[in-house]
C-alpha positions as CSV (number, residue, x, y, z in Angstrom):
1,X,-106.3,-79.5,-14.6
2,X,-110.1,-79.6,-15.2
3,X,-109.8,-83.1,-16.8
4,X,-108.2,-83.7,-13.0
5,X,-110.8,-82.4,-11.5
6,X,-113.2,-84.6,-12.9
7,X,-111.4,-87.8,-12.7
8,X,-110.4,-87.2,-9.2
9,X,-111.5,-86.9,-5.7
10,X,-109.7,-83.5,-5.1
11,X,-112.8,-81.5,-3.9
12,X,-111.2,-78.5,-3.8
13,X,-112.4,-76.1,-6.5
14,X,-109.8,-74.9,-9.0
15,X,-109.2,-71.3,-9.4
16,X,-107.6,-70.6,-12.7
17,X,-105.6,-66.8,-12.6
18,X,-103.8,-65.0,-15.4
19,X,-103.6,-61.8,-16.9
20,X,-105.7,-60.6,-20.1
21,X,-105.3,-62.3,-23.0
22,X,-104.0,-65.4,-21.7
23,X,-106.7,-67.8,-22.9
24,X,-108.7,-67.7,-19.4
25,X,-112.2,-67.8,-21.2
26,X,-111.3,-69.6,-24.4
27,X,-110.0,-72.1,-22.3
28,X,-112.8,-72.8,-20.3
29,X,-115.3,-72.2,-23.2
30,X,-113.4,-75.0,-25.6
31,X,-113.2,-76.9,-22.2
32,X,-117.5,-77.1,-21.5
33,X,-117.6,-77.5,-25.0
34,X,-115.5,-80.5,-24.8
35,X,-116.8,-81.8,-21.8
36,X,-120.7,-81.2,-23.4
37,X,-119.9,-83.0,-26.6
38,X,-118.0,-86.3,-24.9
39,X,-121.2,-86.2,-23.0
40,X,-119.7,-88.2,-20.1
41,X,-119.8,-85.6,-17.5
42,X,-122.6,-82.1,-17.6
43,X,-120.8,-78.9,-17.8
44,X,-122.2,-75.5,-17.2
45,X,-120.7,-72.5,-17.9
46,X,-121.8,-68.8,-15.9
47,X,-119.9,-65.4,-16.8
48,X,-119.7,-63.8,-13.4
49,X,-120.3,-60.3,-14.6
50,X,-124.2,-61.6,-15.5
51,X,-125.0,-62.1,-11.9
52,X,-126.2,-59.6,-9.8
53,X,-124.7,-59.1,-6.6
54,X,-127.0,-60.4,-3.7
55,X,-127.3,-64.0,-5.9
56,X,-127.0,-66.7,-3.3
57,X,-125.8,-69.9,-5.3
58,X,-129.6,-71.4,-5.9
59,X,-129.9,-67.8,-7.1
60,X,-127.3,-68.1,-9.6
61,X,-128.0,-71.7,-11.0
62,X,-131.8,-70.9,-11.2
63,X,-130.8,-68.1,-13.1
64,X,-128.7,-69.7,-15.3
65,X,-130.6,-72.4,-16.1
66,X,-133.9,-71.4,-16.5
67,X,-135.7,-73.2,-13.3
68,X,-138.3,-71.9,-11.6
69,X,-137.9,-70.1,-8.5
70,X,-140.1,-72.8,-6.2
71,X,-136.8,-75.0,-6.1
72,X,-134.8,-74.7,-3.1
73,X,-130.7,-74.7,-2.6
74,X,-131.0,-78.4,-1.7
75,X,-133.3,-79.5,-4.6
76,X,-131.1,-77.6,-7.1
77,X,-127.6,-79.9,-5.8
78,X,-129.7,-83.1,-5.4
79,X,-131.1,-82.5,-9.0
80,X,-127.7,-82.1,-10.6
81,X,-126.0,-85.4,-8.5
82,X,-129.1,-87.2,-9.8
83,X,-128.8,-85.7,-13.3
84,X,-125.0,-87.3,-13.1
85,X,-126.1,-90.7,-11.4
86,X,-128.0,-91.0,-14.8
87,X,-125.2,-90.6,-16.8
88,X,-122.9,-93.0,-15.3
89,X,-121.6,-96.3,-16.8
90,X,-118.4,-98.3,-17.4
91,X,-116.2,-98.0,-19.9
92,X,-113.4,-100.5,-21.2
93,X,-110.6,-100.0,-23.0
94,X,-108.0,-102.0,-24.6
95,X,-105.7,-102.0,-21.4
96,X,-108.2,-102.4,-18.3
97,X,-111.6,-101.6,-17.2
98,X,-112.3,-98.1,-16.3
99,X,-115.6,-97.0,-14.4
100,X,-116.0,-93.3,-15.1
101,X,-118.4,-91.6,-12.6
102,X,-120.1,-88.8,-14.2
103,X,-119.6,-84.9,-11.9
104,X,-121.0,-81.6,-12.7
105,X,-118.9,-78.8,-13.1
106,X,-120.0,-75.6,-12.7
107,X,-117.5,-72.8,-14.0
108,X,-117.6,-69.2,-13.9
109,X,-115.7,-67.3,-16.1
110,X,-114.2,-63.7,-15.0
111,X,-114.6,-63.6,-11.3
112,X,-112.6,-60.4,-11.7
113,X,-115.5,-58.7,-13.7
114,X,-117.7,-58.9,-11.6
115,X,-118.3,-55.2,-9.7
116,X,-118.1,-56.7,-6.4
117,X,-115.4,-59.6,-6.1
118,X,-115.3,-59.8,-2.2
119,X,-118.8,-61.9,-3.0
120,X,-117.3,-64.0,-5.3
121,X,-115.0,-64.8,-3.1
122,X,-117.4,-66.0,-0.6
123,X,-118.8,-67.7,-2.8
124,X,-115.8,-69.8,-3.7
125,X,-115.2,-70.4,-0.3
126,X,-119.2,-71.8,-0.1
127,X,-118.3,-74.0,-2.7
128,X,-115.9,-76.4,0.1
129,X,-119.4,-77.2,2.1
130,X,-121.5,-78.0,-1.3
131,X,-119.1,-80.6,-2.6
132,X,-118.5,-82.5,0.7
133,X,-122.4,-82.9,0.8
134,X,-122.8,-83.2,-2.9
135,X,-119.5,-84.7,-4.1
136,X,-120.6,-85.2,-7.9
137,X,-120.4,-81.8,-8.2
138,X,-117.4,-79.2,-8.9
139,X,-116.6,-75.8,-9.3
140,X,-113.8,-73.6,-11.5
141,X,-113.3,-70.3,-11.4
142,X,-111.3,-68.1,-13.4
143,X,-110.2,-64.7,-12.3
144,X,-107.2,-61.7,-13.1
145,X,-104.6,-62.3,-10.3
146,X,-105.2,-59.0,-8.6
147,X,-108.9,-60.5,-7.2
148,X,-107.2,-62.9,-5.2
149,X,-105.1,-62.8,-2.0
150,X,-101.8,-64.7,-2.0
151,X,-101.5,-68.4,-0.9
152,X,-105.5,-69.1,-0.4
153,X,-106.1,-71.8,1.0
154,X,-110.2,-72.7,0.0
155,X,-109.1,-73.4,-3.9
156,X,-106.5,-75.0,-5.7
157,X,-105.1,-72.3,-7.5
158,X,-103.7,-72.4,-10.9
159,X,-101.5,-69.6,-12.4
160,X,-101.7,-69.1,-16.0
161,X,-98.2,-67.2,-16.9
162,X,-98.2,-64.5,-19.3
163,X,-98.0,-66.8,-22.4
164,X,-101.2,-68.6,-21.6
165,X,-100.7,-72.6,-20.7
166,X,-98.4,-72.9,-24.0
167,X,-96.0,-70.7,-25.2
168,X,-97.4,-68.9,-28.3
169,X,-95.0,-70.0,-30.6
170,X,-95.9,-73.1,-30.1
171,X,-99.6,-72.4,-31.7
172,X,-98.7,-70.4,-34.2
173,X,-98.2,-72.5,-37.3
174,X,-101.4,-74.0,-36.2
175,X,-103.0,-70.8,-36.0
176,X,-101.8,-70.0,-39.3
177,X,-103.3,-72.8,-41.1
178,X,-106.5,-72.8,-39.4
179,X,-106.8,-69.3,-40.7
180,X,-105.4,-70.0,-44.0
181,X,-102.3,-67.4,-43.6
182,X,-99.4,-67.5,-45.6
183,X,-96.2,-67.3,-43.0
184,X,-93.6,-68.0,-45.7
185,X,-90.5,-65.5,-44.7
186,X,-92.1,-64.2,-41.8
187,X,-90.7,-66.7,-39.1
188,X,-90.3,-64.1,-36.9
189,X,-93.5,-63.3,-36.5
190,X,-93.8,-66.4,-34.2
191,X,-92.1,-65.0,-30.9
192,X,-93.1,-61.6,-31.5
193,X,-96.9,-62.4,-30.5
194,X,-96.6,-63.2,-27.1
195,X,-100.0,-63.6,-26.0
196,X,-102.6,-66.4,-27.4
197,X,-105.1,-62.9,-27.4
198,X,-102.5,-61.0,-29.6
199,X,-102.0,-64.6,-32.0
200,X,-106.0,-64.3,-32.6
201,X,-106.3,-60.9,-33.8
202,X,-103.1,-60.9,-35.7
203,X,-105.2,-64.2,-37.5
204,X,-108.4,-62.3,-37.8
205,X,-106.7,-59.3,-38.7
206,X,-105.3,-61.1,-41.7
């Protein structure tokens, strides 16, 4: 979905929810790890529960990124879109020619750790007006369900079910040989971890 994000021109921000242990923040840490290494678009990534309540958005990305506190709001977005103008170019591939126009996505991680997520909230909702004056840049957000109303309308919501975006089983042998575990006779193991968190500490319990 993020990868549709970026390609896009859906503006809406995506709001990922699921339940712990679902893959939530690995996700979205393996995905700005991803998206920093291809080095086509600039990711960065903001745990909600680091920022302090009264953070207005130039706040937060000042804070996160270490700018001085002279820049305002508007700076901060035009300094990003330039920062993605710079990176833009044309790739081809075998098929067709592709033009690939770079974005900034800002994700925060946990929404529902934060100790006051009525602001976040708002703060998804600011998010609409940013990208239609900015539209190289985008916004994720990942959250527990309970944070969110029902059938909001100011993000595109994504819900994670309870086995994360692939069923467990389905990661497991991989899982297994990445952590060098020797699953011969224990089959069963592989649908009795039903969560991609309970998969990673069975592995790095063993």
């Amino acid at each position: 979905a993020i990868k549709i994000l970026m390609h896009g021109n859906d503006k809406k921000s995506l709001l990922f929810l699921g339940e712990p242990g679902t893959g939530k923040t690995h996700g979205v840490a393996a995905e700005t790890e991803k998206l920093f290494n291809e080095g086509n678009h600039i990711p960065i990534l903001i745990q909600a529960r680091d920022i302090p309540a009264d953070y207005m958005w130039k706040d937060i990305i000042i804070s996160s990124l270490g700018l001085s506190s002279d820049w305002s709001e508007d700076e901060i977005w035009q300094a990003l879109s330039s920062l993605s103008n710079r990176k833009r170019f044309c790739a081809v591939n075998s098929d067709a020619q592709m033009c690939i126009l770079p974005k900034t996505i800002i994700i925060v991680d946990g929404v529902d750790e934060s100790s006051l997520h009525q602001k976040w909230i708002q703060r998804i909702q600011e998010t609409n007006v940013v990208v239609q004056k900015y539209p190289q840049i985008r916004f994720c957000f990942t959250s527990r369900p309970y944070v969110v109303k029902p059938d909001v309308d100011y993000a595109r919501v994504i819900k994670i079910g309870a086995s994360g975006d692939s069923p467990t089983y389905k990661l497991f042998s991989r899982y297994a040989k990445a952590y060098n575990i020797d699953i011969t006779n224990v089959g069963w193991l592989k649908y009795a971890l039903t969560t991609p968190l309970s998969l990673k500490l069975f592995c790095d319990i063993n």
